[in-house]
N, C-alpha and C positions, 0 to 999 in steps of 0.2 A: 722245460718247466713242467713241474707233475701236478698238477691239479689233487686239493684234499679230496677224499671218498666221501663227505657228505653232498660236496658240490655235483663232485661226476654222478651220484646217485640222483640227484636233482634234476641233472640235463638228460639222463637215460628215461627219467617219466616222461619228462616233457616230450622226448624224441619219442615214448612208445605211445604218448595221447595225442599225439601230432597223426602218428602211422592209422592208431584207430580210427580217428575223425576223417568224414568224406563228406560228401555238398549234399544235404540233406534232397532226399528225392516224397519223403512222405511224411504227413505231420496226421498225429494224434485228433480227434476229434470228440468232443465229448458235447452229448446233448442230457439234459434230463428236463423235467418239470413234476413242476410240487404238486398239483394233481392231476387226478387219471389222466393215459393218451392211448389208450389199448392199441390203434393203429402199431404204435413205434414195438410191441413188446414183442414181436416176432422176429426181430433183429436182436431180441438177446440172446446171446453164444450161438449166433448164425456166422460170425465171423471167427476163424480163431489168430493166432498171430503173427503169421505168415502171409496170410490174406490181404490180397490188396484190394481195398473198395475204391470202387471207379468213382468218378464224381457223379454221374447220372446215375446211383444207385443212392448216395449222399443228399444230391437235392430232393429225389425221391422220398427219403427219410422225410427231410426236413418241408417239405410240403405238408407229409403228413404229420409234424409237429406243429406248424401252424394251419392248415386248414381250417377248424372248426372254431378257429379266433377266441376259442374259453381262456382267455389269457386276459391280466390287468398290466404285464409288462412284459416284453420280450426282448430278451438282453440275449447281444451279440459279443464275444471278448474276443480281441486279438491280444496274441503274447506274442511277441517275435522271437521266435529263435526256440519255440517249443520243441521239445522232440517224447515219442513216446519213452525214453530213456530217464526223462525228468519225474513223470509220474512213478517210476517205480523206483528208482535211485533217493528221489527224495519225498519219499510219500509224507514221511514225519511230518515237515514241512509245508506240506496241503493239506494240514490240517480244519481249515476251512471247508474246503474244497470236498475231502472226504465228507465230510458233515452232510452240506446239502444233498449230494449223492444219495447219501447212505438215508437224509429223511424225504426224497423226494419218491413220491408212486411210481413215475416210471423214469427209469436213468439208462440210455445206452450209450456203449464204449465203440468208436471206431478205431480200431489203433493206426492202421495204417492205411490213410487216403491220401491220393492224388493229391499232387501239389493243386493249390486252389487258384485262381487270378488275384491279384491284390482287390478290385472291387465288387468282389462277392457278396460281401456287408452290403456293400450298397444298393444291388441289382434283390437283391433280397430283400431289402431293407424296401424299394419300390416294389415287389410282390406283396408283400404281405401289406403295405399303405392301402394298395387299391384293393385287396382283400378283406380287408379288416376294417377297412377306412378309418384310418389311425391317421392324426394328423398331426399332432406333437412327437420329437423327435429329441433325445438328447444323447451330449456328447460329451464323454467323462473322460478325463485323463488318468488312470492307473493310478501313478506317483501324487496327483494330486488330490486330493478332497475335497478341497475346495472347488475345483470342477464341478460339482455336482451340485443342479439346480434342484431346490427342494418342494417338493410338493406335498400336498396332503388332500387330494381327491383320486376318486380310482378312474378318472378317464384313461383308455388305452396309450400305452407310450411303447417306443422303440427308443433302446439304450444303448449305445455304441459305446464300451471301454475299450480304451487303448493302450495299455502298456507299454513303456519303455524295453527295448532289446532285452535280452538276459547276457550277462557276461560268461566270456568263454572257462574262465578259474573257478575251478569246482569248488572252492570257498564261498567265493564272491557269486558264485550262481546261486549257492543254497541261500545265504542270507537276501539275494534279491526274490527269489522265490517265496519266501517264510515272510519278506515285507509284502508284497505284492498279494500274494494270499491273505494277510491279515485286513489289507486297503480294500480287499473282495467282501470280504463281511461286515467293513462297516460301511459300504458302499451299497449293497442290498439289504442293509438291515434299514437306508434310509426311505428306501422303497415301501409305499404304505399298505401295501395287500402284497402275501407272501403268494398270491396268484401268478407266479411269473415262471418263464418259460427259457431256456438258457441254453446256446450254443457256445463252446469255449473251445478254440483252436489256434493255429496258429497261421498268418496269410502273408508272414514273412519268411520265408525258409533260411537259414543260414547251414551248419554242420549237424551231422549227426554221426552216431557210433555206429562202427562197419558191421559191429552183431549186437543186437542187442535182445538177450533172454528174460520171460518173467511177462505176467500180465498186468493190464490197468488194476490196482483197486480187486482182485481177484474176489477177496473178502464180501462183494458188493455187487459186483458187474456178474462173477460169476455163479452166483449162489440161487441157486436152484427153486427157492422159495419166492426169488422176485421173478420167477417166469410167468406168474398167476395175474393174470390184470386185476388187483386188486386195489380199491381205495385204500390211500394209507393216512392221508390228511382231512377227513373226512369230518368236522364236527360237529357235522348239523347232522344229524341223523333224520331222519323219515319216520323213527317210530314214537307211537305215540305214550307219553310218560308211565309209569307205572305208579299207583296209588295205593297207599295199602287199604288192606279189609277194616271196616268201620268195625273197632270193640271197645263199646264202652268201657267208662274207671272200674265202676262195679257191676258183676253181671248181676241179671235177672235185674237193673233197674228199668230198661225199657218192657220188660213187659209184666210190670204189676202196675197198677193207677194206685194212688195212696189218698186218701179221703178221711178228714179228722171224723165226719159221721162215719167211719166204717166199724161195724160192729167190733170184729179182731182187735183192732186198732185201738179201740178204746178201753177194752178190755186188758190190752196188753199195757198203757201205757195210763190205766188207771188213776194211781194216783198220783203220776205227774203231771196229769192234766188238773186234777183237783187241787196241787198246791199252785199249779199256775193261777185259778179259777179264784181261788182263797187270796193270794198274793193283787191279782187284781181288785177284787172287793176291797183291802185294805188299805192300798195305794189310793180309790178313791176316797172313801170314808176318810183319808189322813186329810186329801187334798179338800174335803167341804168343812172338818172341823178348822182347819188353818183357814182358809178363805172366812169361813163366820168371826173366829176369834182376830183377825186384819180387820172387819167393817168393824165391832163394834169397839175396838182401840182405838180406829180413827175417830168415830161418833164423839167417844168419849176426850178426845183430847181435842177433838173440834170446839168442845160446849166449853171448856176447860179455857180457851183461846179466847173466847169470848168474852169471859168475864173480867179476865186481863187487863182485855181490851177497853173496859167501860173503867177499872181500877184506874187506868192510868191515862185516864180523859183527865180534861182542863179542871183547875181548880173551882171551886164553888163560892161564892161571895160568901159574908159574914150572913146577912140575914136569911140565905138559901141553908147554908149551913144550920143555925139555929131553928130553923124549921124543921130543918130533916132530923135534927135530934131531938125536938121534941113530938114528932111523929114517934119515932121510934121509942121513946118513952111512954107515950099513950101506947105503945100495944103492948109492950111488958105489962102496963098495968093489967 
């Protein structure tokens, strides 16, 4: 039975990624934080990628990433089955991962360390408690989100993620890699101060590639401008604001004094002062002949009201009547 050429070309990869892969002896290590740690910057490209860092050179680092406790969260990541292969095969992928790297002050690359004991988090995890005297402690699962207890004050914490294996099919590794990395930033973006401090490795070892060429993240780790211990997250600066120079709307107003007796003044503004002058004179004299000509329209229709008022009183008997008219006949006469 002859087997087709696309199959037998199938089982020749598998047979030549079977030969590559050996029992992984050294995993990748990545530390950074989001700001300054001058201690850590002398280890970048102190290593190159051949170089095996011992673990008593490793906790060394990471002492001096936590010592000085300037940290609001210090997160620990296992990924099982890391190998330094992954970061560079599938960088696209850690596109997260890049990110923080690329905005954190100081970021160093271990590529290849001593395999570590499985409770290194832990023994660590109690260094830095009695250190720091940190007392809250959480523990997030990778795959899940929900895992993740929320908070929203900056008391110090220690954050253990743990990730599920990576699978061994280079398909099914990048797509669990691209999830995994996506569940990283919405996992730290729930963290309330971007104060935090991050070891990411791996403390599972399974396989790795018998050669593997090419460095972490080159772009980043190895770029010559982050060798400066410089502040890169820095927003509060220390200097004091700048304000601009006092220029008034129109110059030369602060320094003449303007005075309606000023001789110039008056001189120049003549006769608009004198139609002001004329305009007020008029405005009165309108305002006392209107006031006089109101009282004696009221006078006059007061007196006018009056007589009305006596017209249209009660009637007069007959013999008051004939009195009053021949009163008034004696005085025509």
């Amino acid at each position: 039975m002859v087997l087709p050429w696309p199959i037998l070309n199938i089982l020749f990869a598998i047979m030549s990624l079977a030969e590559e892969l050996v029992e992984q002896t050294h995993v990748p290590v990545l530390m950074w934080s989001h700001h300054l740690t001058p201690a850590l910057h002398k280890y970048l490209g102190d290593f190159d990628n051949s170089l095996e860092v011992s673990l008593p050179t490793l906790f060394q680092a990471i002492r001096e990433l936590t010592e000085d406790c300037q940290f609001n969260a210090l997160i620990f990541i296992n990924q099982p089955g890391l190998r330094k292969d992954d970061l560079i095969e599938y960088e696209e992928e850690f596109i997260n991962l890049e990110k923080y790297l690329k905005g954190s002050s100081t970021a160093v690359a271990f590529e290849q360390v001593e395999l570590m004991p499985y409770d290194t988090f832990s023994q660590l995890t109690e260094y830095v408690q009695e250190l720091c005297r940190i007392d809250k402690i959480l523990y997030v699962e990778g795959d899940n989100l929900e895992s993740f207890q929320h908070y929203i004050d900056v008391e110090k914490r220690i954050i253990h993620i743990e990730y599920p294996p990576l699978p061994e099919d280079p398909e099914f590794r990048r797509k669990a890699i691209f999830t995994f990395d996506s569940n990283l930033r919405k996992i730290l973006a729930q963290v309330p101060s971007p104060a935090h401090r991050v070891i990411y490795t791996s403390l599972d070892p399974d396989t790795d590639l018998l050669e593997s060429n090419g460095r972490i993240f080159p772009h980043i780790l190895q770029n010559k401008d982050r060798e400066a211990p410089i502040e890169r997250n820095n927003h509060h600066l220390n200097i004091p604001p700048p304000f601009n120079d006092y220029r008034p709307k129109w110059a030369g107003m602060t320094r003449e004094y303007l005075s309606i007796f000023d001789t110039e003044f008056i001189q120049e503004n003549k006769q608009l002062l004198i139609a002001i002058a004329t305009s007020l004179f008029g405005f009165l004299i309108l305002q006392i002949v209107l006031s006089t000509s109101s009282t004696t329209t009221a006078a006059t229709n007061k007196k006018s009201t009056k007589y009305v008022k006596i017209a249209e009183g009660k009637p007069q008997n007959p013999h008051e009547a004939n009195s009053a008219v021949s009163v008034k006949t004696d005085d025509i006469d």
